[in-house]
MIDOSE-1310 file (N, C-alpha, C; in nm, 2 decimals, decimal comma, always signed):
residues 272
xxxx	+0,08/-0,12/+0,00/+0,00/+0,00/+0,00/+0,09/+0,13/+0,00; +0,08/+0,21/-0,08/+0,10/+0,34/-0,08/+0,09/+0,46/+0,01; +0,15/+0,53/+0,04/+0,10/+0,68/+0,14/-0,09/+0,72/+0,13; -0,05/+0,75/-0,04/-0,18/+0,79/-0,08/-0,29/+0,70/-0,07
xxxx	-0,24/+0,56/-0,12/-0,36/+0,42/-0,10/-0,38/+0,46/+0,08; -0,33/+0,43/+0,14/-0,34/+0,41/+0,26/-0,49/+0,53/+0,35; -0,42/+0,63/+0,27/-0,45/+0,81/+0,32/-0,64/+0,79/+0,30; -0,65/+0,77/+0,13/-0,79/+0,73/+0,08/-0,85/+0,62/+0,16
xxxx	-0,82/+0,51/+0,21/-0,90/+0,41/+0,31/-0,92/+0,50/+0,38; -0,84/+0,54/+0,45/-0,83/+0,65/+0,62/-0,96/+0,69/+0,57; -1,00/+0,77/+0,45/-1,12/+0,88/+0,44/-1,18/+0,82/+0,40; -1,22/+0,73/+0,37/-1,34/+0,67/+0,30/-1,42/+0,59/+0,38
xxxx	-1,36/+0,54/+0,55/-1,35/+0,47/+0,63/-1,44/+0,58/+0,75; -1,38/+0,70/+0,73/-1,42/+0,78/+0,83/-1,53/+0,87/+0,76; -1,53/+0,91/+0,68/-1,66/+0,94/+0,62/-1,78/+0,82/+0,62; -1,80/+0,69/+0,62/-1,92/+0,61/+0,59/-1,92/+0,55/+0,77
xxxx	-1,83/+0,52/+0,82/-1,82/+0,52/+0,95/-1,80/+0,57/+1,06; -1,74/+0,74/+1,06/-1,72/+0,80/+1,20/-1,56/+0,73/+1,20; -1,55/+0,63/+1,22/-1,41/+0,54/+1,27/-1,28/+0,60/+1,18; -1,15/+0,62/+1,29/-1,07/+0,72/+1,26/-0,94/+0,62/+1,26
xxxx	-0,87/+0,58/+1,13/-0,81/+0,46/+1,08/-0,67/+0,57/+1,11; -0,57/+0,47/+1,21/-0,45/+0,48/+1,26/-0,34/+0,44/+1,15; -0,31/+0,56/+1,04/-0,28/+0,53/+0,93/-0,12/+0,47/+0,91; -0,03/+0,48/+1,05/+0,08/+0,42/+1,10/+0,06/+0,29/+1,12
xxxx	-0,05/+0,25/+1,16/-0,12/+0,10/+1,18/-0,08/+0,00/+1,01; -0,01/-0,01/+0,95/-0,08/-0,08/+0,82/-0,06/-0,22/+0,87; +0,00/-0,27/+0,98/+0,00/-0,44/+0,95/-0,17/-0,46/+1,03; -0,22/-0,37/+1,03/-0,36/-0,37/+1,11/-0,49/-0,37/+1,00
xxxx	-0,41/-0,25/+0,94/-0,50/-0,30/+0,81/-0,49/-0,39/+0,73; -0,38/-0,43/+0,66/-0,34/-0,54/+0,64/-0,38/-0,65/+0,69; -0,41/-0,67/+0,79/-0,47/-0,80/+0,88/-0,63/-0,82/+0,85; -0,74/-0,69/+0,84/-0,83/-0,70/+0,84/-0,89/-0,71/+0,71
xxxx	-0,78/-0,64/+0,62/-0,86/-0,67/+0,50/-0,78/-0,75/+0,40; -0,71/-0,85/+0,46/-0,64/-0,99/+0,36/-0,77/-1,05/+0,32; -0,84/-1,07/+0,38/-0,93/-1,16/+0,36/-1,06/-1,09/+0,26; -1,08/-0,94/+0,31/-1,20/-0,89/+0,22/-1,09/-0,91/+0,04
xxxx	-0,99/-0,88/+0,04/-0,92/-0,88/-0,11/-0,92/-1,02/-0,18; -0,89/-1,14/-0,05/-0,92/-1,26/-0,13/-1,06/-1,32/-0,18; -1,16/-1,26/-0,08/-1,33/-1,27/-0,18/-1,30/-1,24/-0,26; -1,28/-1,08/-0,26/-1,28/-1,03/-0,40/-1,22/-1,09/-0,48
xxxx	-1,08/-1,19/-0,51/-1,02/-1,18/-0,59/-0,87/-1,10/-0,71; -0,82/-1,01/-0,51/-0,76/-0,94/-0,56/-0,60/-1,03/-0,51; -0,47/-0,94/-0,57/-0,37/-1,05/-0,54/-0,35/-0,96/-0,41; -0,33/-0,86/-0,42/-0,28/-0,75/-0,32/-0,37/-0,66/-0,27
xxxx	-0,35/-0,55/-0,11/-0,45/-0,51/-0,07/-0,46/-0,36/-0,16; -0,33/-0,30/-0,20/-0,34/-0,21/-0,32/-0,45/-0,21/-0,42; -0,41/-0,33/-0,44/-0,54/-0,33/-0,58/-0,64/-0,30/-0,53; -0,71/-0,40/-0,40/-0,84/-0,39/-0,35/-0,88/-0,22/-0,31
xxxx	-0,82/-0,13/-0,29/-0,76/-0,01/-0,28/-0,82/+0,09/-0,37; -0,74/+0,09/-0,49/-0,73/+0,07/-0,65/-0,87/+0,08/-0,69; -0,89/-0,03/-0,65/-1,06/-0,08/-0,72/-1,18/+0,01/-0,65; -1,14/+0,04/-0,50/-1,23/+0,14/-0,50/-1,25/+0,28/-0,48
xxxx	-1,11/+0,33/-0,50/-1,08/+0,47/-0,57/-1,16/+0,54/-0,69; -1,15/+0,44/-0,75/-1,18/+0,42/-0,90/-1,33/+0,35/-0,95; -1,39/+0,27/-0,89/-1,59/+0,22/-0,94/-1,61/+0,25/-0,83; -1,75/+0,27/-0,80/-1,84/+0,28/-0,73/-1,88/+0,17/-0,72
xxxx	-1,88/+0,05/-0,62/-1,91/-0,06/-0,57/-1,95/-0,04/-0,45; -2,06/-0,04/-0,44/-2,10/-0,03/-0,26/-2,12/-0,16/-0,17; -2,12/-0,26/-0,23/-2,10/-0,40/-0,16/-1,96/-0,40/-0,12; -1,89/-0,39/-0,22/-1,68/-0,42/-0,16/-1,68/-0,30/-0,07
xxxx	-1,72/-0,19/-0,11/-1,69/-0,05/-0,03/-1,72/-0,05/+0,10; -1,86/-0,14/+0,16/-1,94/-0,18/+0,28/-1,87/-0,24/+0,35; -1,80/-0,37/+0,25/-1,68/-0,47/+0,31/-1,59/-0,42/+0,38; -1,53/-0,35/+0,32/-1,39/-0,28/+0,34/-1,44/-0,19/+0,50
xxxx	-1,56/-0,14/+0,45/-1,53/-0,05/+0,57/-1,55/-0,11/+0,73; -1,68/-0,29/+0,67/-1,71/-0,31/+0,81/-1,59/-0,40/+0,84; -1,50/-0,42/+0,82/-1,42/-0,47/+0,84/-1,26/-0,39/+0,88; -1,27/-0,27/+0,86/-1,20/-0,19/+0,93/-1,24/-0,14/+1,06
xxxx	-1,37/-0,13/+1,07/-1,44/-0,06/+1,18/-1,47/-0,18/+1,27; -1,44/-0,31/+1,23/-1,47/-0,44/+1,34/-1,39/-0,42/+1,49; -1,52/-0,44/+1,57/-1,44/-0,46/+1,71/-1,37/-0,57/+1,80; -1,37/-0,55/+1,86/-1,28/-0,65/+1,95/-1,47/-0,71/+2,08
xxxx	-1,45/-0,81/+2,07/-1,54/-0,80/+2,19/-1,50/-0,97/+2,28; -1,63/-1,00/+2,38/-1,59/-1,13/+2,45/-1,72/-1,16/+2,53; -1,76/-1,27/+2,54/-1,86/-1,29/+2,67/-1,84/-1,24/+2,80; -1,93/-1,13/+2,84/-1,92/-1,09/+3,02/-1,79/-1,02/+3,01
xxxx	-1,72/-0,92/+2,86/-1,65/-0,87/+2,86/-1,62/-0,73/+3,01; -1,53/-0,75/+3,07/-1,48/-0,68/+3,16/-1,54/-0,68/+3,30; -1,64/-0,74/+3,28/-1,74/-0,81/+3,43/-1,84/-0,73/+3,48; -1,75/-0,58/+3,52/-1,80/-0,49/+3,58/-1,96/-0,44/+3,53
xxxx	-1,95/-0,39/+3,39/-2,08/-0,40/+3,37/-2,21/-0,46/+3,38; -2,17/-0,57/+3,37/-2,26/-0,68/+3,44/-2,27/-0,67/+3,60; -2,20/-0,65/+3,62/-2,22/-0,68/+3,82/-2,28/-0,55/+3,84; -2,28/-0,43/+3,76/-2,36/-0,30/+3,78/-2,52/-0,33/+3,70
xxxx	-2,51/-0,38/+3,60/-2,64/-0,45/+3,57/-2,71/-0,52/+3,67; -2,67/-0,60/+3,76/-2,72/-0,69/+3,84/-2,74/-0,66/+3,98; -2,62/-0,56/+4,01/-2,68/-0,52/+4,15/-2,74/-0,35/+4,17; -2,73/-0,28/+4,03/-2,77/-0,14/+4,06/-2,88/-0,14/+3,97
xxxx	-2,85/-0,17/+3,85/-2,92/-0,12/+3,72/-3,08/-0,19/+3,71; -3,08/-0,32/+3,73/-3,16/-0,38/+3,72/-3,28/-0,36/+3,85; -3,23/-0,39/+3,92/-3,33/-0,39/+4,05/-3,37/-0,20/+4,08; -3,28/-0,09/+3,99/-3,35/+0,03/+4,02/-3,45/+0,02/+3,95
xxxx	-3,52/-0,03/+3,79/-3,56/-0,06/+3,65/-3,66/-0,14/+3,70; -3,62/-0,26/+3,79/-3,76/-0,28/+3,85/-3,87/-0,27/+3,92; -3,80/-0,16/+4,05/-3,92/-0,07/+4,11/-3,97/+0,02/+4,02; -3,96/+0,06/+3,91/-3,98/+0,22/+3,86/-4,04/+0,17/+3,73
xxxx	-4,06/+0,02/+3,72/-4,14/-0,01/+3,55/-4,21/-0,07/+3,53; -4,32/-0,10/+3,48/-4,45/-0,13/+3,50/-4,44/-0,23/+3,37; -4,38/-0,21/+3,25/-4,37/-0,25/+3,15/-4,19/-0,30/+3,10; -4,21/-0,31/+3,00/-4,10/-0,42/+2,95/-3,97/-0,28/+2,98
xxxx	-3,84/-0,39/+3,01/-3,68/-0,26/+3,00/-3,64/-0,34/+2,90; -3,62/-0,19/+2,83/-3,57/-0,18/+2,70/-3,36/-0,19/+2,68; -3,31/-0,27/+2,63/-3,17/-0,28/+2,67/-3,09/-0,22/+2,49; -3,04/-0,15/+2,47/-2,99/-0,15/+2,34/-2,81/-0,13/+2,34
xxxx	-2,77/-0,29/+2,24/-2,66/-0,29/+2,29/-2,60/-0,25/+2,12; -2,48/-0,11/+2,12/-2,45/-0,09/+2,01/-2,34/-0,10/+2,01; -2,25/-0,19/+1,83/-2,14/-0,22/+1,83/-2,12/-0,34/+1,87; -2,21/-0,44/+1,91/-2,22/-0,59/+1,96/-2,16/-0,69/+1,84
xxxx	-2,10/-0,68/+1,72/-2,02/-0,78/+1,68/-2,07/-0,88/+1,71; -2,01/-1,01/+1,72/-2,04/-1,11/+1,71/-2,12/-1,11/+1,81; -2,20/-1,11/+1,87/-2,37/-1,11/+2,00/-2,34/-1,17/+2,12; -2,16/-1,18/+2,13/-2,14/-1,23/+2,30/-2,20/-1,03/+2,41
xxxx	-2,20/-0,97/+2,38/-2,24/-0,86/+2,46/-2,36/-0,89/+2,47; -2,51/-0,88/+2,38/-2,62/-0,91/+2,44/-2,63/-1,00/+2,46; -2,58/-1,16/+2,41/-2,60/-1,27/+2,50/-2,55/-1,29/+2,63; -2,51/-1,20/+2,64/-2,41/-1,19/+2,77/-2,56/-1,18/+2,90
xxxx	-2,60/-1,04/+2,83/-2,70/-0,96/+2,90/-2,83/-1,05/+2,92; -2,83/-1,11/+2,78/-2,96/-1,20/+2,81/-2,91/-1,31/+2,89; -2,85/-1,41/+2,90/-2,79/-1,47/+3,02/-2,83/-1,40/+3,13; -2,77/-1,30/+3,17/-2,76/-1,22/+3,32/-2,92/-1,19/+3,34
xxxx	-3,00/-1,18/+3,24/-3,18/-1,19/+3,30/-3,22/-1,26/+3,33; -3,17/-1,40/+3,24/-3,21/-1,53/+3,23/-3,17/-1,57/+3,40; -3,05/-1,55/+3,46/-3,03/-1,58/+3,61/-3,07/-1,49/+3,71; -3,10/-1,36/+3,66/-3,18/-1,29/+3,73/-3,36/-1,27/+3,77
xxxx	-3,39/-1,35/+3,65/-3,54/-1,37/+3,65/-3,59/-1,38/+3,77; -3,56/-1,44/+3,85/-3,61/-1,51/+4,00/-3,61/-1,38/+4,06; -3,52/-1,28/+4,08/-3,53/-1,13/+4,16/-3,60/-1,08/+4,12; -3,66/-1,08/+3,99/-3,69/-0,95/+3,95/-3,86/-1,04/+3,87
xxxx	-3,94/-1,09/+3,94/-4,02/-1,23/+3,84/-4,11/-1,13/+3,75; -4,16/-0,99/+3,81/-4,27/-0,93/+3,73/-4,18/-0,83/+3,57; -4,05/-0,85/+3,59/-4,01/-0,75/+3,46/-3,92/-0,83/+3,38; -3,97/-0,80/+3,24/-3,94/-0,82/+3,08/-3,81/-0,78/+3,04
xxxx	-3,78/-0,80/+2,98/-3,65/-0,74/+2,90/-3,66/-0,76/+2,79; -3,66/-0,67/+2,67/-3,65/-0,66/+2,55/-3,46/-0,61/+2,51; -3,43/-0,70/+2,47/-3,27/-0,67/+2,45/-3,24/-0,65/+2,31; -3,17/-0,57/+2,23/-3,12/-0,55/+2,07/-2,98/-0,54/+2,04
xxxx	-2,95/-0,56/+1,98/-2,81/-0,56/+1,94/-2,82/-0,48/+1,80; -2,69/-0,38/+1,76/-2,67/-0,33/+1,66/-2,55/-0,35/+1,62; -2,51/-0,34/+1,47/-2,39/-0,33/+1,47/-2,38/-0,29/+1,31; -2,23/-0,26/+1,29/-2,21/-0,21/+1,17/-2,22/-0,33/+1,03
xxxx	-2,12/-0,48/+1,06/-2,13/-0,57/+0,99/-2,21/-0,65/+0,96; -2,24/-0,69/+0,81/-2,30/-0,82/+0,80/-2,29/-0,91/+0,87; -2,13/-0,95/+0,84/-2,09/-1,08/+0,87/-2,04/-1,13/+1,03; -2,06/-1,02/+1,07/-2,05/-1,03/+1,23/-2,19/-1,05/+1,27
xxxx	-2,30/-0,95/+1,21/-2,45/-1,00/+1,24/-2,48/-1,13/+1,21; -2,44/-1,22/+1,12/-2,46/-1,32/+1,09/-2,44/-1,45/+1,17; -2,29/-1,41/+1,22/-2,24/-1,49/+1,30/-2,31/-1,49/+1,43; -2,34/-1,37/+1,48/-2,43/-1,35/+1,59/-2,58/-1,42/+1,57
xxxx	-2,62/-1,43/+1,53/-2,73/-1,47/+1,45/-2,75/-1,65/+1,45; -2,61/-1,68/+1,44/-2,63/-1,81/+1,44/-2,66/-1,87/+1,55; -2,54/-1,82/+1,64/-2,55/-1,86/+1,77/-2,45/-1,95/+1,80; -2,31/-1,96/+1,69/-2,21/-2,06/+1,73/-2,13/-2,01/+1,76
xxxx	-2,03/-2,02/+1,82/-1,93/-2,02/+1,90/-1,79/-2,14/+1,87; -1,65/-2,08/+1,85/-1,56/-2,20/+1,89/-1,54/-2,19/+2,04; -1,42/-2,29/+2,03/-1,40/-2,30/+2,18/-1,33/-2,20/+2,24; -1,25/-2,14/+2,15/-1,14/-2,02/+2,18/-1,31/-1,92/+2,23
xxxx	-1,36/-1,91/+2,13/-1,48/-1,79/+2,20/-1,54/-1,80/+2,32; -1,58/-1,91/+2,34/-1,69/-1,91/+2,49/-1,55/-1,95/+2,62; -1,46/-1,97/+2,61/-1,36/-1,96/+2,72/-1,27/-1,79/+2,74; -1,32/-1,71/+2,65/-1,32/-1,56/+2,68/-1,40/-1,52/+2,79
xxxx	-1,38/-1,53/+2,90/-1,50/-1,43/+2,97/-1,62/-1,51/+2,99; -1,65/-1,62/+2,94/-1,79/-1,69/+2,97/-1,74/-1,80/+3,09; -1,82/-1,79/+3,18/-1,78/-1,87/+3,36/-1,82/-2,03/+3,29; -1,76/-2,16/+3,32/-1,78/-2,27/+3,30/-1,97/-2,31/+3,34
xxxx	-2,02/-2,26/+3,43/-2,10/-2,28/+3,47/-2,22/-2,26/+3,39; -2,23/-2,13/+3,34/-2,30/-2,06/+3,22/-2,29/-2,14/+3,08; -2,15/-2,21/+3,06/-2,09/-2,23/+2,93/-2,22/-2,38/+2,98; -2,20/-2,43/+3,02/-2,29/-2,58/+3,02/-2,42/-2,56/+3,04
xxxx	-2,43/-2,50/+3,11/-2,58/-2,39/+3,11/-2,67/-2,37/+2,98; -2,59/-2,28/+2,95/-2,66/-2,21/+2,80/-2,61/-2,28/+2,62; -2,50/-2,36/+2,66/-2,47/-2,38/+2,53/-2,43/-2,58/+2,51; -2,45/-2,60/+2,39/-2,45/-2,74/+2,36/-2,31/-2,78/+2,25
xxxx	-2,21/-2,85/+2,28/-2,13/-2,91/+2,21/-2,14/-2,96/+2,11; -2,12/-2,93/+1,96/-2,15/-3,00/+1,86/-2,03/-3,02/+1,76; -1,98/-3,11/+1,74/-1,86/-3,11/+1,67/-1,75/-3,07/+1,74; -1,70/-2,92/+1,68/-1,60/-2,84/+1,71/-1,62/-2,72/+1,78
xxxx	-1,80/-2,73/+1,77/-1,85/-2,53/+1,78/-1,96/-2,54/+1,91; -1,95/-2,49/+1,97/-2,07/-2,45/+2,10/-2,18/-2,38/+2,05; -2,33/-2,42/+2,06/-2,42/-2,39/+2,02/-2,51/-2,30/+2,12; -2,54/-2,21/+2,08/-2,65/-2,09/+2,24/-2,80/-2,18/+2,27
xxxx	-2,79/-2,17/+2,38/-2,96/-2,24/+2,31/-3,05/-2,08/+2,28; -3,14/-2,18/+2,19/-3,20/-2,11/+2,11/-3,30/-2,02/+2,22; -3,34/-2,07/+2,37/-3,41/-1,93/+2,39/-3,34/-1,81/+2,43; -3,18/-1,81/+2,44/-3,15/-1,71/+2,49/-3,10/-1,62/+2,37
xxxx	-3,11/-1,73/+2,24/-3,05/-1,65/+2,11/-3,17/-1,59/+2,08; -3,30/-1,63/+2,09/-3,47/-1,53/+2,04/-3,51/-1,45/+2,14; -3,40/-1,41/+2,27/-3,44/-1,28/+2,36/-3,35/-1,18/+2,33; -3,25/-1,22/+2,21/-3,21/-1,12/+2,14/-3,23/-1,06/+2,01
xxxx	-3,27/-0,93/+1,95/-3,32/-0,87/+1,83/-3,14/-0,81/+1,76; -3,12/-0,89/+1,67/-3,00/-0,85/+1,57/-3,06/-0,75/+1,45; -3,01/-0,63/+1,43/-3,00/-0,56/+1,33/-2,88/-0,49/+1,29; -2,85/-0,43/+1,20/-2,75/-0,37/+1,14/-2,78/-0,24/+1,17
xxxx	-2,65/-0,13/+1,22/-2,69/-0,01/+1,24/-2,55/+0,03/+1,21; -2,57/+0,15/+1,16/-2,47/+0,28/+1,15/-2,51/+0,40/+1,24; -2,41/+0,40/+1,36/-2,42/+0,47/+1,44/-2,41/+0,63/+1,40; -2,37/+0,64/+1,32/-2,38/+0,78/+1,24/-2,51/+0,85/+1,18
xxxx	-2,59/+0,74/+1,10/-2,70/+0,77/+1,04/-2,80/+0,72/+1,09; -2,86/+0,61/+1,20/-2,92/+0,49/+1,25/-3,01/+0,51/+1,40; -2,96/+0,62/+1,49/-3,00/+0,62/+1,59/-3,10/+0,72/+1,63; -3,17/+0,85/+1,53/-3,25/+0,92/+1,56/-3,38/+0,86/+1,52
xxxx	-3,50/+0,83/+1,57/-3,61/+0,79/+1,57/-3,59/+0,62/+1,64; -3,53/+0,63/+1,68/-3,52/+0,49/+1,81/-3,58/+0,53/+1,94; -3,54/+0,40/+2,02/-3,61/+0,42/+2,11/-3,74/+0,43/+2,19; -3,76/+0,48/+2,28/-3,66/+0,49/+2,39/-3,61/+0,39/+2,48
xxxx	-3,52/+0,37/+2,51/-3,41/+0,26/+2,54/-3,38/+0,32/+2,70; -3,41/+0,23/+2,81/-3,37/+0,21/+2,93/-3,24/+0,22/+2,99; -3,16/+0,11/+2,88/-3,04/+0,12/+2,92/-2,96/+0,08/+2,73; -2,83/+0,17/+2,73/-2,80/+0,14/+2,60/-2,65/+0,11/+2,64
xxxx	-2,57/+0,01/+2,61/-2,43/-0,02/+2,64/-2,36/+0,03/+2,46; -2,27/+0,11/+2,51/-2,20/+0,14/+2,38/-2,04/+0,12/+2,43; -2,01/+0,04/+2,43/-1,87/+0,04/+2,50/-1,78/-0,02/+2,42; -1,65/+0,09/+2,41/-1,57/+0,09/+2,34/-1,58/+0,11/+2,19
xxxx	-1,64/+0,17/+2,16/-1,71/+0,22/+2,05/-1,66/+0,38/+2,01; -1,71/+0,43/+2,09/-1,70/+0,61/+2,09/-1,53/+0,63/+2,09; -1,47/+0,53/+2,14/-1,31/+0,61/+2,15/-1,26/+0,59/+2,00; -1,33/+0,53/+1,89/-1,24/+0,51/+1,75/-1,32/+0,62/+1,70
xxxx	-1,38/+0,72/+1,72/-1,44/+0,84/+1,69/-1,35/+0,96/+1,70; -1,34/+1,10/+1,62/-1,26/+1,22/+1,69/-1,34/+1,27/+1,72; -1,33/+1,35/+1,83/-1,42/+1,45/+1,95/-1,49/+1,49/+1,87; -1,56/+1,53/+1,78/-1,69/+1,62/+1,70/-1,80/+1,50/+1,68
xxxx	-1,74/+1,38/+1,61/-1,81/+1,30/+1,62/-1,86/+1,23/+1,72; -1,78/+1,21/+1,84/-1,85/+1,14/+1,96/-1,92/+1,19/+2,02; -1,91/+1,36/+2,05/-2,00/+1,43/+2,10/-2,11/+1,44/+2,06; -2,12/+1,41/+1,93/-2,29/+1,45/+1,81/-2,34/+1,29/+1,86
xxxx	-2,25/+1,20/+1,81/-2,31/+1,04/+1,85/-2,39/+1,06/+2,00; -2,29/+1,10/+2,11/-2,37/+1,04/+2,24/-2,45/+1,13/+2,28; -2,49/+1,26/+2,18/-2,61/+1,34/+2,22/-2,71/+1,35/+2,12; -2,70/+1,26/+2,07/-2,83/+1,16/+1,97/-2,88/+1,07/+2,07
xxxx	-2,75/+0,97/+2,15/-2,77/+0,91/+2,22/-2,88/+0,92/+2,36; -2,85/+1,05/+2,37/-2,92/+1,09/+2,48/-3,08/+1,11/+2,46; -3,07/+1,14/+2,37/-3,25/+1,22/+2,24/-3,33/+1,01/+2,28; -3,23/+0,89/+2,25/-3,30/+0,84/+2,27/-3,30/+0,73/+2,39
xxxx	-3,26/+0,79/+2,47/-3,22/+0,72/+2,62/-3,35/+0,76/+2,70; -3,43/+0,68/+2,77/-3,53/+0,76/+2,91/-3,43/+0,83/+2,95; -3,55/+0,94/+3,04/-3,50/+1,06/+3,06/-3,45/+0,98/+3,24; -3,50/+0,88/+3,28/-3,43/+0,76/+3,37/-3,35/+0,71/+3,35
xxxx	-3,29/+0,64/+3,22/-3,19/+0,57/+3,18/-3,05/+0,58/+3,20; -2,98/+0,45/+3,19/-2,82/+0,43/+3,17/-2,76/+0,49/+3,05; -2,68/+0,51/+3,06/-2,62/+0,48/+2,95/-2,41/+0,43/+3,01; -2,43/+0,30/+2,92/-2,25/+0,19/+2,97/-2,17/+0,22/+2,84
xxxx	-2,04/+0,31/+2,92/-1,95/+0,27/+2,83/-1,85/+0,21/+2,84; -1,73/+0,21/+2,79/-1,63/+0,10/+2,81/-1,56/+0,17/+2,95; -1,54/+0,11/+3,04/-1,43/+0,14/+3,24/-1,37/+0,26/+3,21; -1,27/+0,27/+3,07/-1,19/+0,37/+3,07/-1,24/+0,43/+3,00
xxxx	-1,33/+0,46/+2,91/-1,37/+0,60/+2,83/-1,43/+0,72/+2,96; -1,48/+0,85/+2,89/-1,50/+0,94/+2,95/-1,65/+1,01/+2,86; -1,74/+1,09/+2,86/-1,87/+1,13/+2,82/-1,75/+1,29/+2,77; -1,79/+1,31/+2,63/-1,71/+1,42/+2,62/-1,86/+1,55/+2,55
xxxx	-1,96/+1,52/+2,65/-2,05/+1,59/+2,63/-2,13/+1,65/+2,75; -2,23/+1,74/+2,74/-2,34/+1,81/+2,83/-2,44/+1,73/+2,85; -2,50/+1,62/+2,73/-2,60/+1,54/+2,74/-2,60/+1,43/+2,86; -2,48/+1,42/+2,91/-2,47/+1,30/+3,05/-2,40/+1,36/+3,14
xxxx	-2,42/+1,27/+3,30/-2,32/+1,31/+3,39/-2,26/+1,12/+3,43; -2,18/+1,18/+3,55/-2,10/+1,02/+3,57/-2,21/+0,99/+3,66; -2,20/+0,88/+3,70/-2,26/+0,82/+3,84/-2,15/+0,81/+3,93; -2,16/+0,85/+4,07/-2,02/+0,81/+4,17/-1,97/+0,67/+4,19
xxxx	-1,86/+0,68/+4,12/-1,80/+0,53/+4,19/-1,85/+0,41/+4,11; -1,89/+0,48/+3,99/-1,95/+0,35/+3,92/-1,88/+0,40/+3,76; -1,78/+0,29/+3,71/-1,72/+0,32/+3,63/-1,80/+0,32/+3,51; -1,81/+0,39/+3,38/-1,83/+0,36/+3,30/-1,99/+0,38/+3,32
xxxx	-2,03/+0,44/+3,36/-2,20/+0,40/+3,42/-2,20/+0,59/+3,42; -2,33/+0,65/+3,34/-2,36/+0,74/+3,30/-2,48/+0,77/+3,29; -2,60/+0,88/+3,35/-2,73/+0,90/+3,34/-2,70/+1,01/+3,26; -2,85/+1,03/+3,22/-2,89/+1,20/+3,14/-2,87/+1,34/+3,21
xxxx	-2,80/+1,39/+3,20/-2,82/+1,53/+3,28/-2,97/+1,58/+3,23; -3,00/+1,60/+3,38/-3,18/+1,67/+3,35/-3,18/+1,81/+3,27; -3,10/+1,82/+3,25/-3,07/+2,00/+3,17/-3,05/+1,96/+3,04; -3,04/+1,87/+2,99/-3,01/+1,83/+2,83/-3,12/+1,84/+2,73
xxxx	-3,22/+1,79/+2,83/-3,38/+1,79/+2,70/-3,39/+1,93/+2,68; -3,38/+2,04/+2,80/-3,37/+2,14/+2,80/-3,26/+2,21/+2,66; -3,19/+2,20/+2,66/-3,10/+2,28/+2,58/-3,11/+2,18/+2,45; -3,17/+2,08/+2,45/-3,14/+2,04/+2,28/-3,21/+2,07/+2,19
């Protein structure tokens, strides 16, 4: 790849995704898109490059980009969230809701985040017997929605972050691949979203987990993102980001002592 090859991904990546490509990074990109160039048919990632400099292909152009913008994720990734789910989030959601809590998890990749969440209902059912949970997942890729969608798992995946106890629990051995059972894969709603264009007329969402997501953003964009975010958050609601990110906006405040854990500032409906 070239300066200039390189420079044109960067923009083409950040214009259709927000996502801000670390253009020192190339064995990074090189890693993620060896594989979109061998679909295609190309010998080199140049070419693949090349090709869409030059036609308008919006299928390879989609490829390219959900596959630059792919994240990293894991079952019960980082814990914390969950243990704030289960000892704060949920049981405040239950005194105060008459009707179903709405969970919207954006940037969910392969569906270990909401199946995560749906799990943690599924064992919390018993606390909480009178409330629903309507859980969604969004995300940028097909082929990560798909995978999520299926509900398989290798073994390298479900020994990320998923407790042995849950793994026998919720999933069936078949061959090579661990299988979800299927009611905790239909308490999850998979769709494709572009968090850019995707999130105004949603909602309203109780609790939305966007974690780790907003830091591949530059500050113009994260701040417009999570004050969209706020337009469709209850004016009650969470909002989870990743332990170490920070709210680089007016539309939220922290919660004390609770990492990554964010409500609406009551002054925001006001000023938007």
């Amino acid at each position: 790849m070239t300066f200039d090859e390189i420079h044109a991904l960067a923009d083409l990546v950040r214009r259709r995704s927000g996502v801000i490509v670390d253009v020192d990074k190339t064995y990074v990109i090189e890693t993620r898109l060896a594989a979109v160039a061998r679909r295609a048919g190309f010998t080199t990632i140049g070419e693949l490059i090349r090709e869409l400099m030059h036609k308008r292909d919006e299928t390879l152009t989609w490829s390219v980009v959900e596959a630059i913008a792919s994240t990293e994720t894991q079952f019960f990734r980082d814990r914390t969230p969950f243990q704030q789910m289960r000892d704060d989030i949920l049981p405040a959601l239950a005194a105060r809701r008459s009707g179903p809590v709405k969970i919207w998890s954006l940037g969910c990749s392969t569906g270990q985040e909401p199946y995560s969440l749906a799990m943690l209902a599924d064992e919390e059912g018993g606390r909480h017997p009178g409330m629903k949970l309507e859980i969604l997942g969004g995300d940028l890729s097909e082929r990560c929605l798909e995978k999520a969608n299926s509900g398989l798992y290798t073994q390298f995946e479900v020994q990320r972050g998923l407790p042995a106890r849950l793994l026998v629990k919720y999933f069936d051995k078949i061959d090579d691949a661990w299988v979800l059972d299927p009611r905790i894969r239909h308490a999850v709603q998979l769709s494709r979203l572009n968090l850019l264009t995707d999130i105004r007329g949603s909602g309203p969402f109780d609790v939305i987990f966007c974690r780790n997501v907003l830091s591949s953003f530059d500050p113009p964009t994260r701040k417009a993102v999570l004050e969209r975010l706020a337009g469709v958050l209850a004016t009650d609601g969470y909002l989870m980001l990743g332990i170490n990110e920070t709210v680089a906006s007016p539309a939220f405040r922290a919660q004390p002592d609770k990492q990554g854990l964010y409500v609406r500032d009551p002054a925001f409906q006001a000023a938007a």
